[in-house]
C-alpha positions in Angstrom: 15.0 -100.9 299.6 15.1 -98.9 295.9 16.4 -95.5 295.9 14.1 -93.2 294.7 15.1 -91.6 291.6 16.0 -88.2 292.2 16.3 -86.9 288.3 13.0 -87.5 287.5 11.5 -84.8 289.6 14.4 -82.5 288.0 13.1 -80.0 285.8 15.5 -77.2 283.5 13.6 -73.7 283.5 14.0 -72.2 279.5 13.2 -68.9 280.2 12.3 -66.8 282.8 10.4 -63.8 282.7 12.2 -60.7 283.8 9.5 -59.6 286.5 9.6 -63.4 287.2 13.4 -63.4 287.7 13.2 -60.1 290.1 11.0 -62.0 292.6 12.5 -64.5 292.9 16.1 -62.9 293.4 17.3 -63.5 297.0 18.1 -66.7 298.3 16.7 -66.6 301.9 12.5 -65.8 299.8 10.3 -68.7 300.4 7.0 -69.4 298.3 4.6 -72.0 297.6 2.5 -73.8 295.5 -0.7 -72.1 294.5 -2.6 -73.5 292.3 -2.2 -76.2 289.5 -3.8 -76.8 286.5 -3.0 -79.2 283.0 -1.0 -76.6 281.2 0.0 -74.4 284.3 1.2 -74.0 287.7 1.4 -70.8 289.7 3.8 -70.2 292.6 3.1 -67.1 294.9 5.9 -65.0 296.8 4.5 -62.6 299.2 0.7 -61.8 299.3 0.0 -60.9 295.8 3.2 -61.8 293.4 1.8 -64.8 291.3 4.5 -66.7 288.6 3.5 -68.8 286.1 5.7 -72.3 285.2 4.4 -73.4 281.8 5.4 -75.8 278.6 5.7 -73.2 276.0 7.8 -71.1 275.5 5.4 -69.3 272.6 3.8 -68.2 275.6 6.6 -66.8 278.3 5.0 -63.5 279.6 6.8 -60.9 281.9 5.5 -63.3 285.0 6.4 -66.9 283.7 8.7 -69.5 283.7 9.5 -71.8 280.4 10.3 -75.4 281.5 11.8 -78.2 279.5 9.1 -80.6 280.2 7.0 -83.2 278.1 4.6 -81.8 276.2 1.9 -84.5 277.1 2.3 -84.6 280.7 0.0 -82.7 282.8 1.1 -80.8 285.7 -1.3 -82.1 287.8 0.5 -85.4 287.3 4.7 -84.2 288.7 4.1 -84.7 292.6 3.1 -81.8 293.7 0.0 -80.0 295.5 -1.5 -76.9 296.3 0.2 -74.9 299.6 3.5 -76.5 299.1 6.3 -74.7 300.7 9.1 -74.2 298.0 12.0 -73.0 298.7 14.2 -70.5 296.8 18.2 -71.4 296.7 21.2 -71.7 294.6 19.0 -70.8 291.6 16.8 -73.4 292.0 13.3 -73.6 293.2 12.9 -76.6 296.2 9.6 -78.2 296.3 8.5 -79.9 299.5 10.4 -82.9 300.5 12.0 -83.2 297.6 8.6 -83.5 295.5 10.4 -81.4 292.4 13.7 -79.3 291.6 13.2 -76.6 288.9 16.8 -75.8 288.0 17.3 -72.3 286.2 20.9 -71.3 286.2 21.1 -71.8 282.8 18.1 -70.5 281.4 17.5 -67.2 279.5 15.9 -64.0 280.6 13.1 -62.8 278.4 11.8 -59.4 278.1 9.0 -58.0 275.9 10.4 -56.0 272.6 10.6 -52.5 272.5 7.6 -50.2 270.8 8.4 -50.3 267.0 9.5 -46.9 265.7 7.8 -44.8 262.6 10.4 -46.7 260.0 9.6 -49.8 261.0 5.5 -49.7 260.4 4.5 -51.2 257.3 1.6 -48.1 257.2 -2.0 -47.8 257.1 -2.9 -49.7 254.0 -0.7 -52.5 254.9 -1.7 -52.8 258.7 -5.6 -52.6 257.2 -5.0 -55.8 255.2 -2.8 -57.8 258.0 -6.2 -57.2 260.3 -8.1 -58.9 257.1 -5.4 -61.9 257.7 -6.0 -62.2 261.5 -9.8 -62.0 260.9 -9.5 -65.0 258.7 -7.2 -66.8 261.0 -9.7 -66.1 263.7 -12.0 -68.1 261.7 -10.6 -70.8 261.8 -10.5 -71.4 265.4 -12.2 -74.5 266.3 -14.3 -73.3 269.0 -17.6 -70.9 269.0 -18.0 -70.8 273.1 -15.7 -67.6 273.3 -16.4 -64.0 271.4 -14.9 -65.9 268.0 -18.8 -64.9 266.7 -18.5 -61.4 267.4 -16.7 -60.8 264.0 -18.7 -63.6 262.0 -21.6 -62.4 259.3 -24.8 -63.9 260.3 -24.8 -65.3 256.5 -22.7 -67.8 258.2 -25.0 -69.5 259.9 -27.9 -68.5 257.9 -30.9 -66.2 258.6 -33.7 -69.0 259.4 -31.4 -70.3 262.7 -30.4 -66.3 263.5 -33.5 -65.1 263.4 -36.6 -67.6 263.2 -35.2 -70.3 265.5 -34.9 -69.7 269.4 -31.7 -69.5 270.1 -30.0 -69.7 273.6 -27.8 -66.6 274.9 -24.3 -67.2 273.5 -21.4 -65.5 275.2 -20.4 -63.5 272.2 -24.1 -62.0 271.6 -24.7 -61.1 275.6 -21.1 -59.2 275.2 -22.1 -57.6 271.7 -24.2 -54.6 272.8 -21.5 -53.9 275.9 -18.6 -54.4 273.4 -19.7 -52.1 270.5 -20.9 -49.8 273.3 -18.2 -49.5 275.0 -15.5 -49.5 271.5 -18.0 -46.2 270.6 -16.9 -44.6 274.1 -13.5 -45.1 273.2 -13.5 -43.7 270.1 -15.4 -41.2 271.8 -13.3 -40.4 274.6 -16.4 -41.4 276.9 -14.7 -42.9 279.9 -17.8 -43.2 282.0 -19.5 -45.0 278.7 -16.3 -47.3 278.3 -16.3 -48.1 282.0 -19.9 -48.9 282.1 -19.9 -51.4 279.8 -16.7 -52.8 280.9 -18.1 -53.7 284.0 -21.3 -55.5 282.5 -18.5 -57.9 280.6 -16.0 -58.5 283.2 -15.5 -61.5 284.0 -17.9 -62.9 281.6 -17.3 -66.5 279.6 -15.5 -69.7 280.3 -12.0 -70.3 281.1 -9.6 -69.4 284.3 -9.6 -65.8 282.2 -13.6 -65.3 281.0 -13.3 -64.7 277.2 -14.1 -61.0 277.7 -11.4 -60.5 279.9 -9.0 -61.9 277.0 -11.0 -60.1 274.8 -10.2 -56.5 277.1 -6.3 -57.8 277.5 -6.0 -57.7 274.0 -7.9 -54.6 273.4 -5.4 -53.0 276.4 -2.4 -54.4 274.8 -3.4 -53.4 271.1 -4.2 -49.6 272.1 -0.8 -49.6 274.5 1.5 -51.1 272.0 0.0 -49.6 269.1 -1.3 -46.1 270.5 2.5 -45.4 271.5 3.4 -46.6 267.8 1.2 -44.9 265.6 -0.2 -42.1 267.7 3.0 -40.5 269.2 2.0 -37.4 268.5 -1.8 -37.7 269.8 -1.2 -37.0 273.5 -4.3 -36.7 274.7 -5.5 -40.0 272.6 -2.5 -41.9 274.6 -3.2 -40.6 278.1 -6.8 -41.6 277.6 -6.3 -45.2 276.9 -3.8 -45.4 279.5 -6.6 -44.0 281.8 -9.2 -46.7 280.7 -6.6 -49.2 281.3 -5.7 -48.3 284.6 -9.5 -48.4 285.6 -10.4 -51.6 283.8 -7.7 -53.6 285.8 -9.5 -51.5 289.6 -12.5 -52.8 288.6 -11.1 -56.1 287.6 -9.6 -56.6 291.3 -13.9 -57.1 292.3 -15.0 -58.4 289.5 -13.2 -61.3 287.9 -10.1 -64.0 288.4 -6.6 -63.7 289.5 -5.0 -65.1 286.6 -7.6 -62.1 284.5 -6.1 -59.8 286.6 -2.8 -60.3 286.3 -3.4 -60.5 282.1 -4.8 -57.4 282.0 -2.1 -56.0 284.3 0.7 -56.8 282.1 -1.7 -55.7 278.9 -2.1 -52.2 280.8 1.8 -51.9 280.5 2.1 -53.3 277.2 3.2 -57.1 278.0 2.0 -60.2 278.2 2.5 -64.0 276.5 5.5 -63.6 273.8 3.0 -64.7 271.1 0.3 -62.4 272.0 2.9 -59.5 271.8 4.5 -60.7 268.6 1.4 -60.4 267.1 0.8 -56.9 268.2 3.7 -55.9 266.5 4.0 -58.3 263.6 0.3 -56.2 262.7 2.1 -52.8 262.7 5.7 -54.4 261.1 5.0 -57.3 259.0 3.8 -58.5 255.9 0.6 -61.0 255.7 2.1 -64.6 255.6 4.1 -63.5 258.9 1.1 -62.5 260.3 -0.6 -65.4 259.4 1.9 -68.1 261.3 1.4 -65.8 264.4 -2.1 -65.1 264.4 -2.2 -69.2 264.2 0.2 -69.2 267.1 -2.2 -67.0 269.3 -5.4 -69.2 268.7 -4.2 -72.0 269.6 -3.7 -70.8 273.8 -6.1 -72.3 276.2 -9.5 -73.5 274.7 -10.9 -70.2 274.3 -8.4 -67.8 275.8 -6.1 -67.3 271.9 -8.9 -66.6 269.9 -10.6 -64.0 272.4 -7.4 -61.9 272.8 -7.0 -61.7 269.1 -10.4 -60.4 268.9 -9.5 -57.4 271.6 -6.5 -57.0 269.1 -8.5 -56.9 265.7 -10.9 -54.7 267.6 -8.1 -52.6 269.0 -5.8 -52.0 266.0 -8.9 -51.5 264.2 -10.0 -48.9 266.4 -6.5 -46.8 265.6 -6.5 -47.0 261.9 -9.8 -44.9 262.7 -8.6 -42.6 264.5 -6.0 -42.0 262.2 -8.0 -41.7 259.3 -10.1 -39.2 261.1 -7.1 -37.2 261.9 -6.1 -37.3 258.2 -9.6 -36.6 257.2 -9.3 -33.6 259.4 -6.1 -32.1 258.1 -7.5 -32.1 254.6 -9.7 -29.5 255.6 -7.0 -26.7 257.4 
């Protein structure tokens, strides 16, 4: 009778998130296996602690693990299945009867980058044109199902299919009059106005997180990292985003998917994937052609999912630089 080869359900962990790491601490936890996908798995510990295990590394979040594992092989094909019992010892994670081993004593512990300070921001003119750059990288992504359309000119497609052909409801133009709603609030400081139009998008578009809930984890994550960057001195700005974040992820808990909530959970504090981060900060800090290889990095997540959070950043940074500007429109006249 062959022996069954052991190393080939062995798998090396990369990196591990440092919220990832904490919950897993503690050799006598057990978890399992709850849900599987191509790109993804998630393991839960306790009732509501969900980890990620994915491919790349581009895209390690707070909540993740990074395996060495073949690109091309889908996770739905390793051996093992939804409710599995795994078993946390020895740093290792035990799945089932031996179904896989995911080793990670030797792998790094990743945690987001601190807020960049006032020397490190390439100011207003040059965070201005890297939004032009992501805008134009944003173009480029090869699918139109998400909120990519949103910052298209309608020249694009032409006016006789915009406006003399029927055309069917995309999900970009039922968002648009919630979206630019609910960005007027916010520059308004309208919470009720923000809030009423978040909840008319939630959970809207395909995808395990709807391309407006992308869309509102990159606007959180802009307006977190960002706000604390380049409005330090605006308290009342800061504690107002921080309020619409904390009541976009309530409403979330009703209203859309796990795997949305827990995005916009980490966007509310400032994290998420590495790249989507990077590219917060490489729009504050960088110069263009940096910004371009990230921005390229971002889009290319999930089918939708990239391109929709770099809109909620383009949207988001954009949204600063104006209230800056009003703020230095404002002192010009004291």
């Amino acid at each position: 009778m062959p022996t069954k080869n052991v190393s080939s359900n062995l798998v090396i962990a990369e990196s591990v998130g440092y919220k990832a790491l904490k919950a897993l601490s503690g050799s006598s936890r057990t978890a399992k296996v709850h849900s599987i996908f191509d790109r993804a798995f998630y393991i839960q510990i306790d009732r509501n602690t969900l980890i990620s295990v994915i491919k790349n590394k581009d895209y390690i979040s707070p909540t993740s693990i990074s395996v060495k594992e073949p690109k091309d092989q889908s996770f739905k094909s390793i051996g093992i299945k939804e409710g599995m019992k795994i078993v946390i010892d020895n740093h290792s994670l035990l799945f089932g009867d031996n179904a896989l081993t995911i080793k990670l004593r030797k792998s790094s512990n990743w945690f987001p980058p601190p807020i960049p300070k006032q020397d490190d921001l390439t100011g207003l003119t040059g965070i201005g044109l890297n939004l032009r750059i992501l805008r134009d990288v944003i173009y480029t992504s090869p699918t139109r199902e998400g909120l990519v359309p949103l910052l298209e000119n309608v020249e694009l497609y032409g006016p006789l299919n915009s406006f003399v052909r029927p055309q069917e409801p995309s999900v970009s133009e039922r968002a648009r009059p919630n979206i630019e709603t609910m960005m007027w609030g916010l520059y308004r400081g309208d919470l009720d106005m923000v809030l009423k139009n978040v909840e008319s998008v939630l959970g809207l578009g395909p995808g395990l997180t709807p391309s407006c809930d992308d869309f509102l984890a990159g606007l959180i994550i802009s307006l977190t990292i960002g706000g604390k960057a380049l409005l330090k001195k605006n308290k009342g700005e800061l504690g107002f985003y921080r309020k619409v974040s904390a009541e976009i992820c309530r409403l979330a808990k009703v209203k859309t998917t796990i795997y949305s909530q827990i995005l916009l959970n980490q966007a509310r504090f400032g994290e998420g994937p590495k790249a989507v981060v990077d590219l917060v900060h490489s729009l504050l800090t960088k110069k263009p052609p940096h910004v371009a290889e990230v921005s390229k990095v971002v889009i290319n997540m999930g089918e939708t999912s990239g391109a929709d959070i770099a809109i909620g950043i383009f949207y988001g940074i954009r949204l600063l630089l104006s209230q800056l500007e009003s703020i230095e429109d404002l002192y010009q006249f004291e």
